[in-house]
MOPAC internal coordinates of N, CA, C and O (Angstrom, degrees):
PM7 1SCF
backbone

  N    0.0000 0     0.00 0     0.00 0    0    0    0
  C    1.4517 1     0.00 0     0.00 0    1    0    0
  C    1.5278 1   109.52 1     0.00 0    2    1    0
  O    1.2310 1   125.61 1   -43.60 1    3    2    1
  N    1.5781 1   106.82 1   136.40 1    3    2    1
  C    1.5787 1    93.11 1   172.19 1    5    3    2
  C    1.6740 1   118.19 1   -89.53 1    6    5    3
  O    1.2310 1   134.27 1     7.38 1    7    6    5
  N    1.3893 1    90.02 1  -172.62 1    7    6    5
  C    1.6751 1    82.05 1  -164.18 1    9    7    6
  C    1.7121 1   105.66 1   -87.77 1   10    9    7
  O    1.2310 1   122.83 1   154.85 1   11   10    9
  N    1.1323 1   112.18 1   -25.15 1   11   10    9
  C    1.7017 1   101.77 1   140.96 1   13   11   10
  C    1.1653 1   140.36 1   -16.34 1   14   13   11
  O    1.2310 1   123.46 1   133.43 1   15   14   13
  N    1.5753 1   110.97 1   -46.57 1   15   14   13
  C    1.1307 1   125.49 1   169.44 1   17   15   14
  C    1.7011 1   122.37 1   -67.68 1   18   17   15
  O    1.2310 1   126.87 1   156.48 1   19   18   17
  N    1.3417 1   104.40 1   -23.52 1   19   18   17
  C    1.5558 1   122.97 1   178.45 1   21   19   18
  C    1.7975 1   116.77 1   -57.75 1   22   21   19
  O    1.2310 1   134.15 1   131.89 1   23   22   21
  N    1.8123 1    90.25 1   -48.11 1   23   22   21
  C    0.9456 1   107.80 1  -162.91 1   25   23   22
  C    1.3866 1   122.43 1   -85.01 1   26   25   23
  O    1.2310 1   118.47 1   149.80 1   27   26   25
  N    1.4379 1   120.51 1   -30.20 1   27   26   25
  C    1.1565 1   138.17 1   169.44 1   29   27   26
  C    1.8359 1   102.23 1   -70.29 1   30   29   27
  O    1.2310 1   117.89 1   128.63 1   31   30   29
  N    0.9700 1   121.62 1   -51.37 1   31   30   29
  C    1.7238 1   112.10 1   150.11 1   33   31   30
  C    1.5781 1   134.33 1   -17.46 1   34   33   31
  O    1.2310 1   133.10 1   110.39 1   35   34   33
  N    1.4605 1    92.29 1   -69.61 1   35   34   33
  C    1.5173 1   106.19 1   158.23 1   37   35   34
  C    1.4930 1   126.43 1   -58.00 1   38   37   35
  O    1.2310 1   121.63 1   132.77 1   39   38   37
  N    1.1123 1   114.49 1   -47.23 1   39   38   37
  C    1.2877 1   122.52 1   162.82 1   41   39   38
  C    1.4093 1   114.52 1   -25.20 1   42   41   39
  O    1.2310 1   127.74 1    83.14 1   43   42   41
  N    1.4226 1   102.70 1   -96.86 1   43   42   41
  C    1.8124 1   120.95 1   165.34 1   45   43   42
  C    1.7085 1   102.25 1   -23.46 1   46   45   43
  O    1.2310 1   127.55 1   107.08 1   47   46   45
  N    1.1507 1   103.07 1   -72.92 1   47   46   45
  C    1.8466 1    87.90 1  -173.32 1   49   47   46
  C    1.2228 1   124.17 1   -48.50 1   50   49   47
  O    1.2310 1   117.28 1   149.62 1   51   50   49
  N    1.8215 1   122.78 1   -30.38 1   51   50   49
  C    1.4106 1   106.74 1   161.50 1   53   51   50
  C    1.3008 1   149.15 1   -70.87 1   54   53   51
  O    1.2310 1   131.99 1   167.77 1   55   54   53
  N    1.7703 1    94.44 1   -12.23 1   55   54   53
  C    1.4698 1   118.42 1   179.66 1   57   55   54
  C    1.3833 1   112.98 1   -75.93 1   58   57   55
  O    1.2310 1   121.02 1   136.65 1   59   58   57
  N    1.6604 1   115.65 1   -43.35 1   59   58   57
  C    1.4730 1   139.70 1   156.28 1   61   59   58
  C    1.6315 1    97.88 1   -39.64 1   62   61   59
  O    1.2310 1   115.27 1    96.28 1   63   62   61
  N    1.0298 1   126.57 1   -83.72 1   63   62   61
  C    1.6882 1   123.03 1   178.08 1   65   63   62
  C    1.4782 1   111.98 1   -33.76 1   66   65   63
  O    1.2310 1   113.54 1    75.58 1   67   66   65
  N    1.0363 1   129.83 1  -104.42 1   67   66   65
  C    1.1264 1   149.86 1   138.43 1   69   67   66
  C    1.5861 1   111.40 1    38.78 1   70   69   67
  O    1.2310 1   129.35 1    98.19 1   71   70   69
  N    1.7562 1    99.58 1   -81.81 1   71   70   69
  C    1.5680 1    95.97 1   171.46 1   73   71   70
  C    1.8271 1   117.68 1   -71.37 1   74   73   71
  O    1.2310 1   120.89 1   167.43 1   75   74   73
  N    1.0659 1   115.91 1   -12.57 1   75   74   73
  C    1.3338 1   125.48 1  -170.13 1   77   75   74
  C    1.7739 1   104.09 1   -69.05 1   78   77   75
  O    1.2310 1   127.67 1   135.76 1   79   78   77
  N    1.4252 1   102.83 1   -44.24 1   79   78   77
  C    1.5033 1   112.34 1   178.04 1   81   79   78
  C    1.8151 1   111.33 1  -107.14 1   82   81   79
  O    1.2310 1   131.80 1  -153.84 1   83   82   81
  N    1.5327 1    94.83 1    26.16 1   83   82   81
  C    1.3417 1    90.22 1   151.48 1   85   83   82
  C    1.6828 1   111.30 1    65.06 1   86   85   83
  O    1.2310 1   120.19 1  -163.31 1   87   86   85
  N    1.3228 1   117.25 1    16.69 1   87   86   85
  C    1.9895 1   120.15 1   162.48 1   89   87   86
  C    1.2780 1   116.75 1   -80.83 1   90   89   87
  O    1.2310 1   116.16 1   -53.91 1   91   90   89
  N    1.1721 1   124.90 1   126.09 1   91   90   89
  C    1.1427 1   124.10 1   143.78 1   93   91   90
  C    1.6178 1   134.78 1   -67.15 1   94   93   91
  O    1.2310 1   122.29 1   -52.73 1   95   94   93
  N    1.0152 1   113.23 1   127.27 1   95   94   93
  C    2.0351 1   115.13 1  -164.16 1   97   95   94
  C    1.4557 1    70.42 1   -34.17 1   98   97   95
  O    1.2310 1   108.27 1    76.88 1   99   98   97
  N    1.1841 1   139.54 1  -103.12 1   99   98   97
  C    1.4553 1   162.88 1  -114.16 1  101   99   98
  C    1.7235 1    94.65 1   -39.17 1  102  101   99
  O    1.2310 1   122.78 1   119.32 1  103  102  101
  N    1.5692 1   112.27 1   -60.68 1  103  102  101
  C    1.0197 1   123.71 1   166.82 1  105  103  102
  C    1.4344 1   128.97 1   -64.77 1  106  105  103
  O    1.2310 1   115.90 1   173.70 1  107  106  105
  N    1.1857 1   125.39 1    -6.30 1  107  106  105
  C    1.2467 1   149.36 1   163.88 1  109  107  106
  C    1.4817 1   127.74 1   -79.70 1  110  109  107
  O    1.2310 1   129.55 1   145.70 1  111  110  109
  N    1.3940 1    99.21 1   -34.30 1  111  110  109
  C    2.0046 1   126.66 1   162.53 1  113  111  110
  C    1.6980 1   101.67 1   -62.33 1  114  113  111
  O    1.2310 1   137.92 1   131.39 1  115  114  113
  N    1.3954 1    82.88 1   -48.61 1  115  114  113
  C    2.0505 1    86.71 1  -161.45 1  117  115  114
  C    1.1118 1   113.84 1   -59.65 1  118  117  115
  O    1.2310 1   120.12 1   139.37 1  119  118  117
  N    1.4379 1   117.37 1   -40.63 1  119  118  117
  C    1.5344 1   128.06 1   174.24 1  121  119  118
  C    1.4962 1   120.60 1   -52.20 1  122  121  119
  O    1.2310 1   132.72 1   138.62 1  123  122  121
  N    1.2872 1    93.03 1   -41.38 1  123  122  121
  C    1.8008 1   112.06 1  -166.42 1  125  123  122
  C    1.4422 1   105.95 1   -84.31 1  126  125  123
  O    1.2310 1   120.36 1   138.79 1  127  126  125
  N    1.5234 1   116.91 1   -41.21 1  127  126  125
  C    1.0435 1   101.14 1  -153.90 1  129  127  126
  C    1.2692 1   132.54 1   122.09 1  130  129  127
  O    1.2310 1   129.86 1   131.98 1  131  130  129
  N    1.6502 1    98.60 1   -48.02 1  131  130  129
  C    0.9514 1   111.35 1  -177.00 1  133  131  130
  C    1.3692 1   144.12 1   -88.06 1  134  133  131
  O    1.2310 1    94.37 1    53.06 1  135  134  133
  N    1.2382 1   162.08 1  -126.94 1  135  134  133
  C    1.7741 1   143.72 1  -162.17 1  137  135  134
  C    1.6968 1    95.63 1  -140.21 1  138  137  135
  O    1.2310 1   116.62 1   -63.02 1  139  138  137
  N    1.0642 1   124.02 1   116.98 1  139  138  137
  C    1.3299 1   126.95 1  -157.28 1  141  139  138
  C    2.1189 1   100.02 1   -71.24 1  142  141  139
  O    1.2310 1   121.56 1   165.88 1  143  142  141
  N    1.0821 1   114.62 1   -14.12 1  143  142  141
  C    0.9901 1   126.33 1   168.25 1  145  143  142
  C    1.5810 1   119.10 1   -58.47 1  146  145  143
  O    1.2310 1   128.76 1   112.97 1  147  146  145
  N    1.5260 1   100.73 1   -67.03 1  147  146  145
  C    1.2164 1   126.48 1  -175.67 1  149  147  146
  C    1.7634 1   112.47 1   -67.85 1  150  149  147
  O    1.2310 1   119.39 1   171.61 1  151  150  149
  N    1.2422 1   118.77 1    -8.39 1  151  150  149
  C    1.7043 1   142.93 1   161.98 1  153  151  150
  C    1.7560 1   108.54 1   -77.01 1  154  153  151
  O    1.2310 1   130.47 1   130.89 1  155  154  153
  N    1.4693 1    97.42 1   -49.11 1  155  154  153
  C    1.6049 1    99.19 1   172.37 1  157  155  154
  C    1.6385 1   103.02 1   -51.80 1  158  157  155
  O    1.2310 1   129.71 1   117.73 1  159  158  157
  N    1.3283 1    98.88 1   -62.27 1  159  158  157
  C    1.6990 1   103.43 1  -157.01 1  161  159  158
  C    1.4998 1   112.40 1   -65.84 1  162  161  159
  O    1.2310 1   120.84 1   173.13 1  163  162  161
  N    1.2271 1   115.99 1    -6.87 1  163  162  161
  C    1.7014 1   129.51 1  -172.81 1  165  163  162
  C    1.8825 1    88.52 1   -93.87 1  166  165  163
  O    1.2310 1   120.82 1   138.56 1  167  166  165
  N    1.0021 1   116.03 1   -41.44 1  167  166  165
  C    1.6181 1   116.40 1   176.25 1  169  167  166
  C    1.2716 1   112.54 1   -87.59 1  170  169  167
  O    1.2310 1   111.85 1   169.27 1  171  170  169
  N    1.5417 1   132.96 1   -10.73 1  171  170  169
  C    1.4862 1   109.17 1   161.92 1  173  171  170
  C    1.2384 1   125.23 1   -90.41 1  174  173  171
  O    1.2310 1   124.07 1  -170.06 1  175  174  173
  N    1.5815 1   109.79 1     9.94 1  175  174  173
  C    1.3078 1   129.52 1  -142.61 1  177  175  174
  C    1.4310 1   130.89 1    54.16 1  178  177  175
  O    1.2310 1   117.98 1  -167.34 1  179  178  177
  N    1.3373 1   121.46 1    12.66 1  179  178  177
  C    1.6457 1   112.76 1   169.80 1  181  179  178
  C    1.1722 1   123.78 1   -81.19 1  182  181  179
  O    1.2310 1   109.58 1  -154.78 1  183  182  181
  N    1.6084 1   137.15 1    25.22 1  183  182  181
  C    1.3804 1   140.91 1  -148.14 1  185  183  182
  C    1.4251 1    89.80 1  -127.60 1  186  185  183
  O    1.2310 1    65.82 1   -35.48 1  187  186  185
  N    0.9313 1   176.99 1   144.52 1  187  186  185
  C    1.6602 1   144.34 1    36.27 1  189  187  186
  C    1.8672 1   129.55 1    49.04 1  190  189  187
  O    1.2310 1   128.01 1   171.79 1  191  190  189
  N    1.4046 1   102.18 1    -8.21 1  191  190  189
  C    1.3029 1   121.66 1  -156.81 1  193  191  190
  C    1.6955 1   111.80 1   -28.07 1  194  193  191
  O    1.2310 1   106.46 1   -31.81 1  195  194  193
  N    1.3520 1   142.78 1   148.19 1  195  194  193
  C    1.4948 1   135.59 1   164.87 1  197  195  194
  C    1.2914 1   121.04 1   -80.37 1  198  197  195
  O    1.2310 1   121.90 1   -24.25 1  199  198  197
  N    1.2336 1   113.96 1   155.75 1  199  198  197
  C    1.3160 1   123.72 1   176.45 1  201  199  198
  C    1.3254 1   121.75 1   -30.26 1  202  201  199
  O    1.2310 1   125.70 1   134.91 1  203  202  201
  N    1.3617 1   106.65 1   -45.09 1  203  202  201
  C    1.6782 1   119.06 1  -164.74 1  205  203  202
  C    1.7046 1    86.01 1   -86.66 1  206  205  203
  O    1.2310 1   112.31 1   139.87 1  207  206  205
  N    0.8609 1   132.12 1   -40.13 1  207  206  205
  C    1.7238 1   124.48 1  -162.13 1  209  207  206
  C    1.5913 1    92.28 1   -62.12 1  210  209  207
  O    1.2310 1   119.54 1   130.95 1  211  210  209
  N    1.5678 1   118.48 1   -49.05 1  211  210  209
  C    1.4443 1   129.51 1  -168.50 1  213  211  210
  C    1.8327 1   103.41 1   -55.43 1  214  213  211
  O    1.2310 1   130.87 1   126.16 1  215  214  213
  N    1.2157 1    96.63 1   -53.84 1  215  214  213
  C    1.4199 1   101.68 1  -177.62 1  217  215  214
  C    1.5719 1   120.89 1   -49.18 1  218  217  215
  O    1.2310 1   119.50 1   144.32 1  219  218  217
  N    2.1215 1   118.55 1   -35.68 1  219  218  217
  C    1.1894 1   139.15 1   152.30 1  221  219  218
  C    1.3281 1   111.31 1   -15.31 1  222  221  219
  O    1.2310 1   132.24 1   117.48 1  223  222  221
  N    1.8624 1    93.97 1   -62.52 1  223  222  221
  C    1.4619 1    95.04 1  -145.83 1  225  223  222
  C    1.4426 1   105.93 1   -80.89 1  226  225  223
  O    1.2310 1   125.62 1   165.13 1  227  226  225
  N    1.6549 1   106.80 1   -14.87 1  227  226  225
  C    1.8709 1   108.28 1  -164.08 1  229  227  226
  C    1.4257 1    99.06 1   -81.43 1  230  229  227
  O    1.2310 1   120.03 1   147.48 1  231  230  229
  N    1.5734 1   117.55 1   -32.52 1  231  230  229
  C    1.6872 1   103.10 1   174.05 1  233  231  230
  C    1.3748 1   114.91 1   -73.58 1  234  233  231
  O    1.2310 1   113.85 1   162.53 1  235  234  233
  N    1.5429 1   129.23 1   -17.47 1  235  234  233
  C    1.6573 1   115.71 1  -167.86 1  237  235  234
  C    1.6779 1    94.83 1   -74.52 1  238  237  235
  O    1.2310 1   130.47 1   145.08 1  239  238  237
  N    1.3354 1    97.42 1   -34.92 1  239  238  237
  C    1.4127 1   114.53 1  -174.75 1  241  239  238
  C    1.7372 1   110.05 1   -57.94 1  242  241  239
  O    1.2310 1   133.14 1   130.77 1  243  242  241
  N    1.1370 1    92.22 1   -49.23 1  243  242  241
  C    2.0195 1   106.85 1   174.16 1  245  243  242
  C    1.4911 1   100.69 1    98.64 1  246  245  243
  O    1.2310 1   120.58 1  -146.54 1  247  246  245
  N    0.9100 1   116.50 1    33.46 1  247  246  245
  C    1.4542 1    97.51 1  -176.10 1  249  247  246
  C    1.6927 1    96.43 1  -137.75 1  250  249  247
  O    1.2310 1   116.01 1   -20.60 1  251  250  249
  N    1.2434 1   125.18 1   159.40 1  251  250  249
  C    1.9273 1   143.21 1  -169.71 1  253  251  250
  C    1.2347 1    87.19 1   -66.92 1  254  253  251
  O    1.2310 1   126.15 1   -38.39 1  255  254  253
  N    1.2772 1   105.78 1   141.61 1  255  254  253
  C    1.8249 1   138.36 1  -152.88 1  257  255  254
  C    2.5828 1    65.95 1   -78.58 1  258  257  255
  O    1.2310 1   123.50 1   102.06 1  259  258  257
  N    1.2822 1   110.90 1   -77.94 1  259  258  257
  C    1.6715 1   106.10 1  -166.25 1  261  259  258
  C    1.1325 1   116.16 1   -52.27 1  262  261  259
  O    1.2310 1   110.92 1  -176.54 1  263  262  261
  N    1.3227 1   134.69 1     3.46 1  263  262  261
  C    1.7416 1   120.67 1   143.18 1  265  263  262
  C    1.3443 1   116.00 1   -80.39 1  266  265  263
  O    1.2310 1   102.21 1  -155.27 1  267  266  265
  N    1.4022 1   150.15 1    24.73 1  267  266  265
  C    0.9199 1   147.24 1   135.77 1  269  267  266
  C    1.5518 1   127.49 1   -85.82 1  270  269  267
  O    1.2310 1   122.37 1   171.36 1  271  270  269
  N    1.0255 1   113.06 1    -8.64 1  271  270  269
  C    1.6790 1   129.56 1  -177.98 1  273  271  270
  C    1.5613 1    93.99 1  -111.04 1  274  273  271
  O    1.2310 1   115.08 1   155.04 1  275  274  273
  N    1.7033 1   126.94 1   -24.96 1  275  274  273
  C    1.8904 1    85.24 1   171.55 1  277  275  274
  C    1.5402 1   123.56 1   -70.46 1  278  277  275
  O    1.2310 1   141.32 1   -10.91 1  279  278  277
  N    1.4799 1    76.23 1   169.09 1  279  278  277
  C    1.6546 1    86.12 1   173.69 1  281  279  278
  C    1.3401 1   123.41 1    81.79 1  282  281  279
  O    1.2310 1   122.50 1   170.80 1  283  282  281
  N    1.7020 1   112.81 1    -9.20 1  283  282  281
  C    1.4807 1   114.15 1  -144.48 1  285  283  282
  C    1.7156 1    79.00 1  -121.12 1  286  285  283
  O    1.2310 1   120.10 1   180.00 1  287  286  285

């Protein structure tokens, strides 16, 4: 599997989070920090994103940085 495949994994699980508790990326940027763009591309999987960015997103999100890595 490539690691593409990793990422687009991750992706889906944040979108799964995310819409589940009701964020909008937009509102999801604001928290983080980060470029509401660059949230898209971390959720379609085209991002590369780092550890620490991941970690960003699991607290705006509220939820343990290792529920985003099961399953995946």
């Amino acid at each position: 599997m490539s690691d593409n495949f990793f990422y687009k994994k991750l992706g889906k699980k944040i979108i799964k989070v995310r819409e589940r508790k009701k964020i909008s990326q937009e509102n999801l940027s604001f928290s983080t920090g980060l470029d509401r763009t660059y949230i898209c591309r971390i959720e379609k999987g085209l991002a590369n994103p780092t550890l620490k960015t991941i970690e960003k997103i699991a607290n705006a999100l509220k939820i343990k940085l290792c529920l985003l890595f099961e399953s995946i």
